[in-house]
C-alpha positions as CSV (number, residue, x, y, z in Angstrom):
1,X,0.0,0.0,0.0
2,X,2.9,2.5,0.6
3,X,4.8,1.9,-2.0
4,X,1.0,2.4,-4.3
5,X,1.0,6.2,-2.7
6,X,4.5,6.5,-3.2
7,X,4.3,5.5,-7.1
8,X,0.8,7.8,-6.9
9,X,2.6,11.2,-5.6
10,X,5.3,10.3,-7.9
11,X,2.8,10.5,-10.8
12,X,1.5,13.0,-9.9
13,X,4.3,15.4,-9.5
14,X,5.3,14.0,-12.9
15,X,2.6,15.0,-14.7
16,X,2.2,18.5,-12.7
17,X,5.3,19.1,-13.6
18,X,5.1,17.9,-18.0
19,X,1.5,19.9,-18.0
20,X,3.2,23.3,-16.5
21,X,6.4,23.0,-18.7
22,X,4.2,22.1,-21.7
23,X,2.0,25.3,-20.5
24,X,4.8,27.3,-20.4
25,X,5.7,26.6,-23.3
26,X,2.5,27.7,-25.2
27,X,2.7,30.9,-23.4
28,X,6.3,32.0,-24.4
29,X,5.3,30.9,-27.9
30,X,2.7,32.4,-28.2
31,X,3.7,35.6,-26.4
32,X,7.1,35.5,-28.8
33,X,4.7,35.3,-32.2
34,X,2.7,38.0,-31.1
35,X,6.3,40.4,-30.4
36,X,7.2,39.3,-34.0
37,X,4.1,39.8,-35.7
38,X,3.9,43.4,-33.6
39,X,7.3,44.7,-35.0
40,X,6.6,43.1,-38.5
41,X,3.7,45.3,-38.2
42,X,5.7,48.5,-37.0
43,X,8.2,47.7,-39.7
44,X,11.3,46.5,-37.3
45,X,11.8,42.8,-38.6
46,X,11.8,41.7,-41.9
47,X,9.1,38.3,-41.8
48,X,11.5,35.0,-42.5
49,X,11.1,33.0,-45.5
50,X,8.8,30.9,-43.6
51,X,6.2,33.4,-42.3
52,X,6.2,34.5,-45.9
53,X,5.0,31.3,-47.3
54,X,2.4,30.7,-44.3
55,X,0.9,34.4,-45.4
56,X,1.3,34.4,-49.3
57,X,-0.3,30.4,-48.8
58,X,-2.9,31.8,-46.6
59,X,-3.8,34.9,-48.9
60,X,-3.9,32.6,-51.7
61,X,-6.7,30.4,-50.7
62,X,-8.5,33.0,-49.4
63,X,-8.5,34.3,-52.7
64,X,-9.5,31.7,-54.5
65,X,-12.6,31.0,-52.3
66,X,-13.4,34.5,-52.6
67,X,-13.7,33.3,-57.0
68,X,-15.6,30.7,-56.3
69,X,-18.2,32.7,-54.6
Protein backbone atom coordinates (compact mmCIF):
# COMPACT_ATOMS: atom_id res chain seq x y z
CA UNK A 1 0.00 0.00 0.00
CA UNK A 2 2.95 2.51 0.61
CA UNK A 3 4.77 1.92 -2.00
CA UNK A 4 1.04 2.43 -4.28
CA UNK A 5 0.95 6.19 -2.69
CA UNK A 6 4.47 6.53 -3.19
CA UNK A 7 4.28 5.54 -7.12
CA UNK A 8 0.85 7.79 -6.93
CA UNK A 9 2.60 11.16 -5.56
CA UNK A 10 5.26 10.27 -7.89
CA UNK A 11 2.84 10.48 -10.84
CA UNK A 12 1.53 12.99 -9.91
CA UNK A 13 4.31 15.41 -9.50
CA UNK A 14 5.28 13.99 -12.88
CA UNK A 15 2.57 14.95 -14.68
CA UNK A 16 2.18 18.54 -12.71
CA UNK A 17 5.31 19.09 -13.63
CA UNK A 18 5.10 17.90 -18.04
CA UNK A 19 1.49 19.92 -18.01
CA UNK A 20 3.22 23.29 -16.50
CA UNK A 21 6.41 22.97 -18.72
CA UNK A 22 4.24 22.14 -21.66
CA UNK A 23 2.00 25.32 -20.46
CA UNK A 24 4.77 27.28 -20.36
CA UNK A 25 5.68 26.60 -23.29
CA UNK A 26 2.51 27.65 -25.20
CA UNK A 27 2.73 30.87 -23.39
CA UNK A 28 6.35 31.95 -24.42
CA UNK A 29 5.28 30.87 -27.87
CA UNK A 30 2.66 32.41 -28.24
CA UNK A 31 3.70 35.57 -26.42
CA UNK A 32 7.12 35.51 -28.84
CA UNK A 33 4.69 35.32 -32.18
CA UNK A 34 2.74 38.04 -31.07
CA UNK A 35 6.28 40.41 -30.42
CA UNK A 36 7.17 39.27 -34.02
CA UNK A 37 4.15 39.76 -35.72
CA UNK A 38 3.93 43.40 -33.62
CA UNK A 39 7.31 44.66 -34.98
CA UNK A 40 6.65 43.11 -38.47
CA UNK A 41 3.73 45.31 -38.18
CA UNK A 42 5.75 48.50 -36.95
CA UNK A 43 8.23 47.71 -39.65
CA UNK A 44 11.33 46.48 -37.26
CA UNK A 45 11.83 42.84 -38.57
CA UNK A 46 11.85 41.73 -41.89
CA UNK A 47 9.14 38.32 -41.75
CA UNK A 48 11.52 35.00 -42.46
CA UNK A 49 11.06 33.03 -45.48
CA UNK A 50 8.80 30.88 -43.64
CA UNK A 51 6.22 33.41 -42.33
CA UNK A 52 6.16 34.53 -45.90
CA UNK A 53 5.03 31.32 -47.27
CA UNK A 54 2.35 30.75 -44.25
CA UNK A 55 0.89 34.37 -45.38
CA UNK A 56 1.29 34.36 -49.27
CA UNK A 57 -0.29 30.39 -48.81
CA UNK A 58 -2.94 31.81 -46.60
CA UNK A 59 -3.75 34.87 -48.88
CA UNK A 60 -3.86 32.62 -51.72
CA UNK A 61 -6.68 30.38 -50.73
CA UNK A 62 -8.50 33.02 -49.45
CA UNK A 63 -8.47 34.32 -52.68
CA UNK A 64 -9.51 31.70 -54.50
CA UNK A 65 -12.63 30.98 -52.29
CA UNK A 66 -13.45 34.49 -52.64
CA UNK A 67 -13.66 33.26 -56.99
CA UNK A 68 -15.61 30.75 -56.31
CA UNK A 69 -18.19 32.74 -54.63
Amino acid sequence: MTTFKYFSKVLLTYFATVVFLGLTAIFIFLFGSYHIIDNMRQGQEKPTALVQTIVSHGQLQLSTKIKKL
